[in-house]
Structure formats: C-alpha cells, structure tokens
N, C-alpha and C positions, 0 to 999 in steps of 0.2 A: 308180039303182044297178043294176037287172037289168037295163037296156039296157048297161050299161058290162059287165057280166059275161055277158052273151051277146057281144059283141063280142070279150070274152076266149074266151070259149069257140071262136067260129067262127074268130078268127086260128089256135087251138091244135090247132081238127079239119081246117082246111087243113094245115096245119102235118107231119099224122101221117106222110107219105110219105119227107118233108123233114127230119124233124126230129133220128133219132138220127146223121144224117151231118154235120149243120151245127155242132148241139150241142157242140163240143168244150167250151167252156169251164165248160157246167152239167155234161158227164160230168167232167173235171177237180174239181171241187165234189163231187161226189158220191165221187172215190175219197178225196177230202181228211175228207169226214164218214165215211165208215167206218175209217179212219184212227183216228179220233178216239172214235169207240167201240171201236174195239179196244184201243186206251189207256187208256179210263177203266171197262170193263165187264168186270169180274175173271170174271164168269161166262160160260160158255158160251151156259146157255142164258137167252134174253131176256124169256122172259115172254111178255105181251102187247104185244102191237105197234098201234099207230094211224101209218100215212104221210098226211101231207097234200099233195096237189098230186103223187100218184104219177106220172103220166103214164105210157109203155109199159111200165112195169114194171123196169128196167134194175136200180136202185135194190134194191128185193125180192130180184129175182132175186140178184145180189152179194151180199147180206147173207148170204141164207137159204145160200150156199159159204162163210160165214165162221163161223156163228153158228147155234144152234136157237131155237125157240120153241113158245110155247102154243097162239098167236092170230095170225095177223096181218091187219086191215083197213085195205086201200088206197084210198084216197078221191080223186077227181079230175073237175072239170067235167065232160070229154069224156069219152065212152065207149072205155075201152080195155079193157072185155070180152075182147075177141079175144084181144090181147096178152097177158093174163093166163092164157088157156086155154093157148094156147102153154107160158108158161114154167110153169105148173104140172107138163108132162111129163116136166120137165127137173130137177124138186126133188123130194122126200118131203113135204116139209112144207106144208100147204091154206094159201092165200092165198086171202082174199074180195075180192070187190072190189065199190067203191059208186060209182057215179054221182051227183057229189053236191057240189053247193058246199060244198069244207069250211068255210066258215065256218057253214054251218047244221049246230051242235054238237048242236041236239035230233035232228037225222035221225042224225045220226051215233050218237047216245047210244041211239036206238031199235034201233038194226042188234045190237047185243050189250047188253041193261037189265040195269042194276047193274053192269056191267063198268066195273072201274078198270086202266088200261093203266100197265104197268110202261117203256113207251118211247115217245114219241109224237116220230116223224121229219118231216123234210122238206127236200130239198133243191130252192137255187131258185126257191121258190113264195112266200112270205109276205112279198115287196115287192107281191106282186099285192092284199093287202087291210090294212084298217086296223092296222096291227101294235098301238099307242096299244092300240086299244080290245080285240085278237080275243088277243092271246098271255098276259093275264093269266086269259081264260077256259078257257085249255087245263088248268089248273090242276085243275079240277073232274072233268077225264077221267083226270088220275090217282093212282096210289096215293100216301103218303107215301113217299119217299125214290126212288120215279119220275125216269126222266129224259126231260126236254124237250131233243134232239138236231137243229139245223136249220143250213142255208147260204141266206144270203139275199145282197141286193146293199146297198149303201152310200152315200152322196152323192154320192161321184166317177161312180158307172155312168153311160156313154152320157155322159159331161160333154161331149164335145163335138157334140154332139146339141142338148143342153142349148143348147149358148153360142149354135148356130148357129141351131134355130127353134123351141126351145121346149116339146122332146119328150123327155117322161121321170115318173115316177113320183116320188111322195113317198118318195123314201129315206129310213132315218135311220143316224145315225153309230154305232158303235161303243157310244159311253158311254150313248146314249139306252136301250141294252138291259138296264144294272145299276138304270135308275131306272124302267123298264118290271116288270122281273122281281122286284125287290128284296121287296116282303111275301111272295111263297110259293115261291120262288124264291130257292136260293145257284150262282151261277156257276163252275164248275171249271174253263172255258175257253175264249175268247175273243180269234179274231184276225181280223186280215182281210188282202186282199192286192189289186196293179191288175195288170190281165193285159191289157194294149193286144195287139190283133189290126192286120195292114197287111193292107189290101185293092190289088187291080190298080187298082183304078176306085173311084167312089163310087156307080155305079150296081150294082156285087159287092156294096158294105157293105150295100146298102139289100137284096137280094136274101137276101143271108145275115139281116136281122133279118125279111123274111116265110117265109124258109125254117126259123126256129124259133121262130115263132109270133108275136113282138112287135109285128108290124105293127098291132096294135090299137092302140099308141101312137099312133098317125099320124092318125088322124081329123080330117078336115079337110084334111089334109096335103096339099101337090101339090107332086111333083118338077118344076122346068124344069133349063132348061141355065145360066141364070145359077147356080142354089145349088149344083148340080153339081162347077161350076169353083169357085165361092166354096168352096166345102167342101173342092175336092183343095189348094187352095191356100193354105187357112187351117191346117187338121188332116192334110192328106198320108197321107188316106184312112187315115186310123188312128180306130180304135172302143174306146173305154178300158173294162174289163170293172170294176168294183170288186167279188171277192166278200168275205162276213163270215162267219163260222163261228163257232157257240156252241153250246155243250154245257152243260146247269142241269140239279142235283136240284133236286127237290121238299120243301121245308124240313116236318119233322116238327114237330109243333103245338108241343112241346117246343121247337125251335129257331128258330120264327120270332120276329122281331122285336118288340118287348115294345110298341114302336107303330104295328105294323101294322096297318093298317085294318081288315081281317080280324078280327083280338084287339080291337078297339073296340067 
C-alpha cells in the first residue's frame, strides 16, 4: 500500500508544471461541484471546511469568491505549500494546508482536536483510495446535518484503456454510493456524466495522462508501435472521461435508519 501511494504521489509531484493546463476535465468537475453547493447550501457562510485531495489549491481558491467560512483544511499527498501561499494573497479568508494522506483520518483529526467540520469536499481524488472502506469514516469528522460534497470517476473512466491493456482503477457505479453512504448518510444529489476527449495521436493521449499525473496507472506498462496502431485503430484515439458527483447530509441520530449498524 505505501509503495502504491508513493508512486501516486511522485506521478502527481511530476505532474505539478503540467497539470493545471492538461486538467480540463477534473477543472470541469470542480465548476460542476461548486455548482452544486451553490444549490444546496442556503447559507453563505460554510463553516468548517475539510478538502481532500486539494491539489494546487484551484478548488479553495473558487469557493472561498463564492462563499465564506470558519475554517478551511486542505489535505493532499504532494506538497503544494507554495500554491497555497500564493493564493492566500489573493482571499481574506486563512486556508491551512496538510501534507498528508488523506486517508490517514487520525493526522487529519490531530491538525484541529475536537473539531467537527460542517463541509468535507473533494473533487477528483477518491477513485484514488478504498471508497468501500474510507467514505463511511468521513462521518466521524463531521457535525450532524454536515455535508459530505465530492466528484469522483465511475466504471466507464479510461474504458478504453481498460479494454485495451489493463489500466485502470477500481471504480464504482453510481448506485454503489446510496448503499455505501446509506446508515449516516441521506443523499440530496447524485449524477454522473462521459466526457470522451479525441486526441492527434495515441502517443498525445499517453502524454496528456503523465501530464495530469495518472501515469502511476501504467506500472509495468511499455508503450511499442504495434498497441500504438492497435489503439488508433480500435478507439480513434479517443479517452472516455466518466465523472460522478454526490452531495450527502449527515443524518441526525434522530434520522438515521432504525437498522443501522451504527443504532445496533
């Protein structure tokens, strides 16, 4: 596991030069999530905030021109420190920022003790770890009536990736997330969409996934000239994007499910 997450990490810190230019489809995602809390968040101001999988700050920076808050801590493998000093010149409102596998919820939990966050975001990032086992513990980081706000990718991502050698992460669909979230957790909304990119080449597409970090999928991997051809002539250099968007409160003890595990 921490060879598999260094590997994420060093695709993501080559990545930094590259990345807010290639990205269109995860910036897409991210105006689609603030979107989306503009819809459902009657209040201005948001509380406490927790991002996971910040990256250079883009995300923050956006919200904090839409939105005020209490608190906000941005959590991300790579160090984007820097990035972060940057756009603090540019808001009123402190942004912290952690160096820090978000799935390690105890470092997280230590950075602010006792704190229960009234927002916990993420676009993009949580195909990158066990969703199954890590998104029913987000629960614990926040208030009652809290919302859990994230963009992630779906079965279809990279499907032709998939077909052709084998590269790709464990997605899950849609419906996997009402019976993920279901004891502390009621879902307000929930969609998804496939956003196919055509590349010049196939040797572009490959280029465009080390230019925004994913080259960690490829381990092992070795481009020739046969899957090259095989590839423009199977899929005609097209890269199928699938993202999913969900927005969940935090069910109040009062409202959760009378056989939730939890109530057991």
């Amino acid at each position: 596991m921490q060879a598999q997450k260094e590997r994420i990490r060093q695709g993501f810190q080559r990545a930094k030069p590259t990345y807010a230019q290639n990205a269109k489809v995860q910036q897409t995602m991210q105006q689609k999530l603030l979107a989306i809390l503009r819809k459902h968040c009657k209040t201005r101001n948001l509380g406490n905030i927790l991002e996971l999988g910040c990256g250079n700050g883009l995300l923050a920076r956006n919200l904090a021109l839409s939105f005020e808050f209490e608190s906000y801590l941005a959590v991300d493998l790579v160090d984007f420190s820097n990035d972060f000093i940057k756009i603090q010149k540019d808001i009123p409102h402190k942004i912290d920022f952690l160096q820090a596998d978000f799935e390690d919820l105890a470092q997280i939990s230590n950075k602010n003790p006792n704190l229960q966050y009234d927002l916990i975001l993420s676009n993009a990032s949580m195909q990158w770890v066990n969703q199954r086992g890590f998104l029913p513990q987000l629960s614990v980081l926040l208030r009652p009536n809290g919302i859990l706000a994230f963009s992630t990718f779906g079965a279809e991502n990279y499907q032709e990736l998939r077909a052709s050698c084998g590269i790709g992460l464990e997605y899950l669909e849609p419906k996997d997330y009402a019976e993920i979230l279901q004891s502390d957790f009621k879902i307000l909304e929930s969609f998804e969409a496939r956003i196919p990119l055509h590349f010049s080449n196939t040797l572009a597409l490959f280029r465009h996934l080390r230019d925004t970090g994913v080259n960690s999928l490829q381990q092992g991997f070795r481009l020739n000239k046969k899957f090259l051809t095989d590839y423009a002539t199977r899929f005609h250099n097209v890269l199928t994007y699938h993202p999913i968007y969900l927005l969940a409160q935090k069910r109040s003890l009062e409202s959760k499910p009378k056989d939730s595990p939890s109530n057991s």
